[in-house]
C-alpha positions in Angstrom: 73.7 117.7 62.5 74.5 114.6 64.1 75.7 111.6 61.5 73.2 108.6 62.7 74.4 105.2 61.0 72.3 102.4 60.2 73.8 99.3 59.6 72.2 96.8 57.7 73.6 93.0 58.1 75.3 94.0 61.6 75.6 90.4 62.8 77.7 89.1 60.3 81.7 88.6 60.6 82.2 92.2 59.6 79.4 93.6 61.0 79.8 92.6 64.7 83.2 94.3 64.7 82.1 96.7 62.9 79.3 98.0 64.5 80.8 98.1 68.1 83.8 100.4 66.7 81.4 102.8 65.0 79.5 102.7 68.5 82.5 103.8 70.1 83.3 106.2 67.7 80.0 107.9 67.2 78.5 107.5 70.6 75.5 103.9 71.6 72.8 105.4 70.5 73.8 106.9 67.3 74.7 103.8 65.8 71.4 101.3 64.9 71.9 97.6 64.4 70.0 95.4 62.6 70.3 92.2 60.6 67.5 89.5 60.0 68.2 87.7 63.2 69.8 89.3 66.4 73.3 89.8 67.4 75.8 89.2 69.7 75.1 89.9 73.8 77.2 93.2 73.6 75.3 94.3 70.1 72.1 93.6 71.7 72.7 95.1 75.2 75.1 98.9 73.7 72.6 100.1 71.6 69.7 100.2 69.6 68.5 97.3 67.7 65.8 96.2 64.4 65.4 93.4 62.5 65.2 93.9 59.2 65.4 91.9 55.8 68.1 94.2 54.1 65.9 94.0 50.7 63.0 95.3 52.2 63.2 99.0 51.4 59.9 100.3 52.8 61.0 98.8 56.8 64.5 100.3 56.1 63.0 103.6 54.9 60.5 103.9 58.0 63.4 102.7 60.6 65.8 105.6 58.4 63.1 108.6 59.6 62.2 106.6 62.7 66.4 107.6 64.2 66.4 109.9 62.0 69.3 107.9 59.8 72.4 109.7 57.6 74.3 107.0 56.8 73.7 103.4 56.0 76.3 101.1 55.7 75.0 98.1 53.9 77.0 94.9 54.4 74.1 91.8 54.3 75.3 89.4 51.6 75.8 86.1 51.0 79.6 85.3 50.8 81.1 83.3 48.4 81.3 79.3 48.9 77.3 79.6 50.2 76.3 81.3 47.4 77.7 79.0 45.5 75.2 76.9 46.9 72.2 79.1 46.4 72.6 81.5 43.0 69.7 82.9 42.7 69.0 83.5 46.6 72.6 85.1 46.7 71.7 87.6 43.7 68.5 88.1 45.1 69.7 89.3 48.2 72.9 91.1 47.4 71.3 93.4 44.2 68.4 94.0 45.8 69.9 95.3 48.9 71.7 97.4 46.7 69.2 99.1 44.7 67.0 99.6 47.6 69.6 101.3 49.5 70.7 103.5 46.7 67.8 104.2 45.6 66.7 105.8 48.8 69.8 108.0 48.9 68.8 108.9 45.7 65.7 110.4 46.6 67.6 112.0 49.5 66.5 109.9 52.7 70.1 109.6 53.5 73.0 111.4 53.2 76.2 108.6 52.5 76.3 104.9 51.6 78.6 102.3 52.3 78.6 99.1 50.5 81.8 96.5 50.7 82.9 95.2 47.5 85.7 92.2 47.4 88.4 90.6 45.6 85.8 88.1 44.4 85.5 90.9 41.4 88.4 89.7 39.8 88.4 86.1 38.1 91.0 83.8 36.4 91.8 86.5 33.5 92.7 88.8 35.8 96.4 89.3 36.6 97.6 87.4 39.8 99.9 89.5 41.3 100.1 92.7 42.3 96.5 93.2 40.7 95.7 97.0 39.6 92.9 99.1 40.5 91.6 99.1 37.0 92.0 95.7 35.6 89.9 92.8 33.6 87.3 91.5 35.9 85.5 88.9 34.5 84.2 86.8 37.7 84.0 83.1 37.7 81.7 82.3 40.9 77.7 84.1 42.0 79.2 86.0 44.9 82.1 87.7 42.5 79.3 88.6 39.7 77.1 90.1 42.4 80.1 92.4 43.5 81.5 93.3 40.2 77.4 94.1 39.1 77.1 96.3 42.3 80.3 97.9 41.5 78.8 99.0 38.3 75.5 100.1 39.8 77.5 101.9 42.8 79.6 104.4 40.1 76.2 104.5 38.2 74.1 106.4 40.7 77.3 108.7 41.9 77.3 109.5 38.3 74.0 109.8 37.1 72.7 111.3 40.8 75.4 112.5 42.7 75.0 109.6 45.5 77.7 109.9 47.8 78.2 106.1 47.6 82.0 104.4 49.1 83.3 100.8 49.0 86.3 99.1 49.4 87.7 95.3 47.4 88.2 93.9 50.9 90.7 90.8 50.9 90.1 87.6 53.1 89.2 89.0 56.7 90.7 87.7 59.8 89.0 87.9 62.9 89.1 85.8 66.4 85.5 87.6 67.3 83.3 85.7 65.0 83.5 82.5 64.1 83.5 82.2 59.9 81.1 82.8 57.6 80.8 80.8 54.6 84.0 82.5 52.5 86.5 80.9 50.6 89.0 82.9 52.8 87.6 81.6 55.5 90.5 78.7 56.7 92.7 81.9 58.3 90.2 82.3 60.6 89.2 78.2 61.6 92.8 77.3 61.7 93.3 79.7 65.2 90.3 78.0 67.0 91.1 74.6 65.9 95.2 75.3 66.5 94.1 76.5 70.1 91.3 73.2 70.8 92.5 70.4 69.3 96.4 71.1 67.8 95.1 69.8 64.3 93.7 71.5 61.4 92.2 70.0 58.1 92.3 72.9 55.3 90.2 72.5 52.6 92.8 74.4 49.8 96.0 73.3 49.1 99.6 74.3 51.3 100.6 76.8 48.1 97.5 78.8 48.1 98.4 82.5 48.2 95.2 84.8 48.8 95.1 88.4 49.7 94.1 88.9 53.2 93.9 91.5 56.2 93.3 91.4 60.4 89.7 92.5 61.1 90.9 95.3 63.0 92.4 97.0 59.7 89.4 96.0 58.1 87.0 98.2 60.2 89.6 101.3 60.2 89.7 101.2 56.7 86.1 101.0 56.0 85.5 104.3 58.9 88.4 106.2 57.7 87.2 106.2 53.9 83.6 107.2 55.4 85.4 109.9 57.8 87.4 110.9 54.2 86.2 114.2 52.5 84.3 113.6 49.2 87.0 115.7 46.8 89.2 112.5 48.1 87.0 109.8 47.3 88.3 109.7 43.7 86.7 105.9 43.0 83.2 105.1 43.4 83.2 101.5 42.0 85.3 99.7 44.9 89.2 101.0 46.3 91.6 97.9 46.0 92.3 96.9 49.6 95.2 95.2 51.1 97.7 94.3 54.1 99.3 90.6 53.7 99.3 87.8 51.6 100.1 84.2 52.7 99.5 80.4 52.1 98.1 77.8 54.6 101.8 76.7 54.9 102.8 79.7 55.8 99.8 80.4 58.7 100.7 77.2 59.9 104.3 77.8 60.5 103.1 81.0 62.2 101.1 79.3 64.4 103.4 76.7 65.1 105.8 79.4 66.5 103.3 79.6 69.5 102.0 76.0 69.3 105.1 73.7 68.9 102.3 70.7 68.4 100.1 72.0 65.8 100.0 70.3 62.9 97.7 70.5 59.3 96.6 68.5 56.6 95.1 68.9 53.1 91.9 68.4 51.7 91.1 69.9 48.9 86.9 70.9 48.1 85.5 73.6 45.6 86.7 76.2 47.7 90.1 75.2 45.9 88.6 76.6 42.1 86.9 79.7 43.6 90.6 80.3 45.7 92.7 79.7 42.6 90.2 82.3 40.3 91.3 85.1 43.0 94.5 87.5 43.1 97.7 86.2 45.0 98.6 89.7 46.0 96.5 93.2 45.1 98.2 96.7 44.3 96.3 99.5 46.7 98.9 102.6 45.8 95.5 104.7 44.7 93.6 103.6 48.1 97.1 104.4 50.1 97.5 108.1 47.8 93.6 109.0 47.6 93.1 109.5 51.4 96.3 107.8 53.1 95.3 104.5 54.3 98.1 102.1 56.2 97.6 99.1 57.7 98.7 97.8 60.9 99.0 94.0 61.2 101.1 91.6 59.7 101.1 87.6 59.2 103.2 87.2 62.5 101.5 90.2 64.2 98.1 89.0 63.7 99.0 85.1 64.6 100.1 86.8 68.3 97.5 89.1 68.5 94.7 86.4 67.9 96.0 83.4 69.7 96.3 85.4 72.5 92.8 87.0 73.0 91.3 83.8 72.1 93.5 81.8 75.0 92.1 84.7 77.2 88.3 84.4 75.8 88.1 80.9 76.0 
């Protein structure tokens, strides 16, 4: 039988990327879109399209037997500086997605879930570096609660209903595609289009700030591959530890400056700076990298290149 993937919150940062790989992977038509508003030109024009509000289970449910669906990956949220913004809204909308999406695989309307968790699990307890797959995780912002709650719900219906549900903790994702999102993570991906239009860049956490983060493009290989992985290997159902790199604004600067001689960056610190400092500096993925051989590809000074030259080209 054909695998036919829904994807639920396809215009986000993730999504876009996300959805055009598994297009190519799995073939236009097999892959449906859909988000509460529409996507990108090439979303739009390569394939099938819906909007839907990801917490509205009976429209998901009657667009699942309308393709046909197997596979829903689920990644609508609300990231973690806007929900810091709107609590209840961000709960609202990344439980509810949840439940309605596990509970449909429950009842066996699809075959295979995917739901991203992040490093937001972890909080200020939580040890900094090198952070272990099983570890205190006691959030301190909305968005980290939310993913450390779905965590729990995830290994809950694997365990209770067999619910061939996946995730991954992704780190701060990096991507010249689409522009940011509302994440604390979120100055790694600014600073390129700033660097590149006006030589300057204001970050809003301090020089010293080391955060776990990754290159989209190892993002969306991870999250495929761990689909693509045979169940016996999927040996965690809560959320795999993810990571590639970890760096500073100081350090992404001098990066950059390596291409752009001019660029320069100053520091303004908001609350971005207290969400940032309750998250790991570095994160241990040995289990992810054993259970079903994942490797990233990009480093800091591969990435920088990488980006600053497609966006030179896209401008």
């Amino acid at each position: 039988m054909n695998t036919v993937i829904l994807v639920l919150g396809a215009s986000g940062q993730i999504g876009t990327e996300l959805t055009q790989k598994l297009r190519l992977v799995y073939g236009n038509d097999l892959v449906i879109a859909s988000d509460i508003r529409e996507g990108n030109a090439e979303m739009m024009t390569s394939g099938p399209f819906e909007i839907i509000d990801a917490t509205d289970k009976e429209t998901i449910l009657k667009i699942i037997k309308k393709y046909k669906v197997t596979q829903v990956y689920l990644l609508a949220a609300m990231l973690s500086a806007t929900a810091e913004q709107h609590p209840q809204k961000a709960w609202n909308l990344n439980m509810n997605s949840l439940l309605a999406v596990l509970d449909l695989a429950k009842d066996k309307h699809i075959e295979k879930v995917y739901w991203p968790s992040s490093i937001a699990v972890f909080g200020p307890t939580t040890p900094k570096e090198n952070t272990p797959q099983k570890t205190v995780m006691e959030p301190s912002t909305v968005y980290g609660i939310s993913k450390v709650s779905g965590e729990f719900w995830c290994n809950y219906y694997y365990e209770k209903f067999g619910v061939d549900v996946r995730s991954l903790r992704y780190p701060g994702i990096i991507s010249w595609k689409t522009k940011p999102g509302g994440g604390t993570t979120d100055y790694a991906v600014d600073i390129y289009f700033k660097a590149l239009k006006d030589k300057k860049f204001e970050c809003f956490l301090s020089e010293n700030t080391r955060l776990p983060m990754m290159y989209m493009d190892d993002a969306v290989n991870a999250t495929i591959q761990l689909m693509q992985a045979n169940s016996e290997d999927v040996k965690i159902r809560n959320g795999y530890n993810l990571a590639a790199m970890s760096f500073t604004p100081k350090e992404i600067a001098s990066e950059i400056k390596k291409q752009i001689p001019d660029f320069e960056i100053t520091y303004k610190t908001d609350f971005r700076q207290q969400i940032a400092d309750s998250w790991p500096q570095s994160i241990d993925d040995s289990q992810t990298r054993k259970d079903w051989n994942w490797q990233h590809q990009f480093d800091l000074t591969s990435m920088t290149k990488d980006i600053l030259e497609n966006l030179e080209k896209n401008q």
